[in-house]
N, C-alpha and C positions, 0 to 999 in steps of 0.2 A: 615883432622880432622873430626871424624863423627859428625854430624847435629844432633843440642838440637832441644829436639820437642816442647818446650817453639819456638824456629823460624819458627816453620813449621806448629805446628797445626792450623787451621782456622775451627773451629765447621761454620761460615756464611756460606763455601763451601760444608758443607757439612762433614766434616771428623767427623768420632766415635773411643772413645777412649774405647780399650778392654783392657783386663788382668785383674787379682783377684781385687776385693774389696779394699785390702791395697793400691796396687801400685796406682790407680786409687785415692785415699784419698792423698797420698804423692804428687800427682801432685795439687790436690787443692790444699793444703797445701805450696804449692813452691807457686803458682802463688799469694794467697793472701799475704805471704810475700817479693815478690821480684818484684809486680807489682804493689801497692795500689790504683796508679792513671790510670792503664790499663785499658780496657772498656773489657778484659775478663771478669773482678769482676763480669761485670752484667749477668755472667754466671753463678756466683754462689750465687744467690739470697735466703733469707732464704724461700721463696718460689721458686717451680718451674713454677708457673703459670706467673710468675713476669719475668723469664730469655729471655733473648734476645736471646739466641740458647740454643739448646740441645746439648748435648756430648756424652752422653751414650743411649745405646738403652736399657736400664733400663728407661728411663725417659718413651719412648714409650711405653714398655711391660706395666709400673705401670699404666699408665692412661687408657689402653686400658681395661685391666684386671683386677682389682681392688679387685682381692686377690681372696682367694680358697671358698668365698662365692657364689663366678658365676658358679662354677662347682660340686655346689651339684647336682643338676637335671639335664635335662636329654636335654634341650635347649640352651647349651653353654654360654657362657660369654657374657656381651650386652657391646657396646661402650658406655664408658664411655662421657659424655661430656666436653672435655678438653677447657680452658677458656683462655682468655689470648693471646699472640702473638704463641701459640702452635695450635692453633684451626687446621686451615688449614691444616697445619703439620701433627697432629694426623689421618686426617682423610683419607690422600691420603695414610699412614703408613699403614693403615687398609684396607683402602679397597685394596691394593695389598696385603697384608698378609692372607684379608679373604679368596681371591680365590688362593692361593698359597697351593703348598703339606703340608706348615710348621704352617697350619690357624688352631688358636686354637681350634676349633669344632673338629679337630679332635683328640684330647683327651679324647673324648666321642666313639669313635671307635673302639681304637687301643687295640690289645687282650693285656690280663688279664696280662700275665710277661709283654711286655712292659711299663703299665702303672703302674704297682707293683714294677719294677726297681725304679723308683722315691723315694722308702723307707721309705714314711712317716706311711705307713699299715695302709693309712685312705684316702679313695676314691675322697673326695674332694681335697685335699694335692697334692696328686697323680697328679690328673689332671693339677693341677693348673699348678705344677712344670716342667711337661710336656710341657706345654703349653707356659711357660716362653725359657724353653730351645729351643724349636723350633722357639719362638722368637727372641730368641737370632743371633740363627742360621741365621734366614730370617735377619737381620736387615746388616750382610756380605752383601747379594745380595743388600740389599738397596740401600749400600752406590755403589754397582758396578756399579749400575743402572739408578745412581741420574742423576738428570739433567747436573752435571756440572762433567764433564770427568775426571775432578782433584780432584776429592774426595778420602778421604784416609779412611781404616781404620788404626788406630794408633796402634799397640800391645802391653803391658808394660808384657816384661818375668821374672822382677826382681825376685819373689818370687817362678819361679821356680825353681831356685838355691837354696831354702832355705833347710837343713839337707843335702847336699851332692848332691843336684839335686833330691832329692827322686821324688819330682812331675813330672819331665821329668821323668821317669820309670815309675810312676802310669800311667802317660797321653799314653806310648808308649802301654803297658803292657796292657794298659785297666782294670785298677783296680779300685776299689771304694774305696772312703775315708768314714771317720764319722766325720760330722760337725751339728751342732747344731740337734745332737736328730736322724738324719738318716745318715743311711749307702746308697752310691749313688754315679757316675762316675759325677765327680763336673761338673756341666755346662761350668766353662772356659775350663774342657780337650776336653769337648766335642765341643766347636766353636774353638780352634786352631787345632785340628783334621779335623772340616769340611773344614778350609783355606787347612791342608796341601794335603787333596782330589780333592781340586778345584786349587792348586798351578798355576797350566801351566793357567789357565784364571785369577788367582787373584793377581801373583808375580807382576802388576806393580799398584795395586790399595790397598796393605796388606804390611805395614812398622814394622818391630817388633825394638823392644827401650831396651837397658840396661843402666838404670840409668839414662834415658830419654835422651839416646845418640844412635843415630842410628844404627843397629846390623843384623847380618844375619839369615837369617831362622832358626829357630833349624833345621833343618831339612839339612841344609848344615854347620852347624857350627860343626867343626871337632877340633876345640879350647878347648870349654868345656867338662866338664866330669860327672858323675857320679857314685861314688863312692855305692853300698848296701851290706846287706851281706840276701841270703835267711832263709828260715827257718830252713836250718842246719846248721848256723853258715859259710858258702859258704863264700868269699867275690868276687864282680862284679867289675869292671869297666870300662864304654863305655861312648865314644865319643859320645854327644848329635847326630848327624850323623848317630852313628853308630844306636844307639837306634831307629830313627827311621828308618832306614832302616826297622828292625826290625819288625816295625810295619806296613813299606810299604808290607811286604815280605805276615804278612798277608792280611791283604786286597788285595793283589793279587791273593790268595788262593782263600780268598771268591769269587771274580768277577768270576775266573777261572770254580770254585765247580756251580756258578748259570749256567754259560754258559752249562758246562755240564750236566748240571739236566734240563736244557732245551731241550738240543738236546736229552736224553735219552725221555722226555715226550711228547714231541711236535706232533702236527696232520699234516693235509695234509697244511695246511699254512704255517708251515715248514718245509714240504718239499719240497714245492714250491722254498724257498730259502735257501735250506742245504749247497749250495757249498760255497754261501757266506756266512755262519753264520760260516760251518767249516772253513771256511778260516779265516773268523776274532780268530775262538778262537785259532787256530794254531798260528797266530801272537802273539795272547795275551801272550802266555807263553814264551814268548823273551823280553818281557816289564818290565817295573816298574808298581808298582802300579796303577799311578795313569794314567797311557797309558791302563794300561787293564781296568780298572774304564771306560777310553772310548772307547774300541772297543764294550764294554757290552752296551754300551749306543747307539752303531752305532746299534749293533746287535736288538735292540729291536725294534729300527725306522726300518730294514727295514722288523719285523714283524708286522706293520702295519695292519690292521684296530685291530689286537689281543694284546696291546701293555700291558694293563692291567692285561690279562689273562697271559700273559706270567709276568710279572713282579712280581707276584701274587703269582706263584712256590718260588720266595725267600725265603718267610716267612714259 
């Protein structure tokens, strides 16, 4: 019988609940009617300064960032002072986020289409949103990283099912939706995306939930479906599985396309080590995705003291 995440989640250890906005609301919404005398209640305090744990890494992103007024100028977001039994919390959040690839300053960087994808066609917005999604993203590593080894992230996929599965094909497809005012690859595609990149380090620390009942990856659930029809009236339909595949197939592309734009660019530091760099990308094209993802990742360690300069050809 699969496992209710009402048994299993424990935010005290550590664990953060992901998925859309709704699913995430349905689960408050269970716990205050089916637990009234539980001490999770005090998780859902009409304040959050007041809660006894956090659950989402929305609680961290909003304290730390306190909206797209941090990112008008040109000095990044300041830490916010979070109050309360969060203090501590927030600050050890931060100070690994700041020096992480995913620290918000670097929304102040990142060229003009990167930070233009965001949708809002207003520079502050831009950033902020930015800066939330990469949030998002680091708060995965968080929990991988936490002090207590049994930390989970929780995933709620209900709403991916909703219109025939259409969001499992935006999320594979990489397409952008329109929700409140912009057009933008919804932040949840983009953190169950970065799980199914980091799969082989994340499958025993990343629980995905249907109906807050324990379920398999999309990414090997060969069960569900999705049903589209394209812009010629076309009709589709693929195995969540097969979809991503799909989307493993490209990102192996890309890894593949950087390896090789390296070797065609590279100086005498790579050639110092071409046999093993061709050797890894020879390997890569036997792989799945997320195998070539780390031979690309072997290949740049061992261009060493150049790892920047070479990483740098991607973009």
């Amino acid at each position: 019988m699969a496992q209710d995440i009402y048994e299993l989640f424990d935010p005290y250890r550590g664990d953060l609940l992901y998925g859309f906005a709704g699913d995430r609301g349905e689960f408050y919404t269970h716990i205050r009617k089916t637990a009234p005398n539980d001490c999770m209640l005090n998780l859902f305090c009409a304040s959050d300064k007041d809660a006894t744990a956090w659950i989402t890494v929305d609680h961290y992103n909003d304290s730390l960032f306190g909206g797209e007024k941090f990112f008008v100028g040109g000095t990044g977001p300041l830490l916010k002072q979070a109050t309360g039994v969060q203090d501590e919390w927030v600050k050890y959040f931060w100070e690994k986020l700041s020096q992480h690839r995913f620290s918000p300053l670097g929304a102040f960087t990142v060229p003009f289409e990167k930070r233009a994808s965001e949708g809002w066609n207003d520079l502050a917005n831009d950033r902020y949103y930015l800066a939330i999604r990469r949030g998002c993203k680091f708060g995965i590593e968080h929990v991988l990283n936490a002090a207590s080894q049994d930390a989970k992230i929780r995933f709620l996929l209900d709403r991916f099912d909703n219109n025939n599965g259409d969001r499992m094909v935006q999320v594979t497809y990489k397409m952008a939706s329109t929700a409140r005012g912009r057009t933008a690859v919804s932040i949840t595609y983009s953190e169950i995306r970065y799980i199914y990149r980091g799969w082989d380090t994340l499958r025993d620390r990343v629980i995905f939930y249907y109906q807050f009942k324990k379920a398999e990856a999309p990414w090997e659930d060969s069960v569900r479906h999705a049903t589209w029809q394209d812009a010629s009236s076309q009709s589709y339909a693929r195995s969540y599985k097969d979809l991503w595949a799909i989307y493993g197939d490209e990102r192996k592309g890309k890894y593949l396309a950087m390896l090789e734009k390296a070797k065609a660019a590279y100086n005498a530091t790579y050639l110092n080590k071409k046999v093993e760099v061709d050797q890894l990308v020879n390997n890569a094209n036997g792989l799945d995705a997320t195998a070539a993802q780390a031979k690309y990742e072997q290949a740049l360690t061992l261009l060493e003291p150049d790892r920047a300069k070479w990483k740098a050809l991607q973009s």
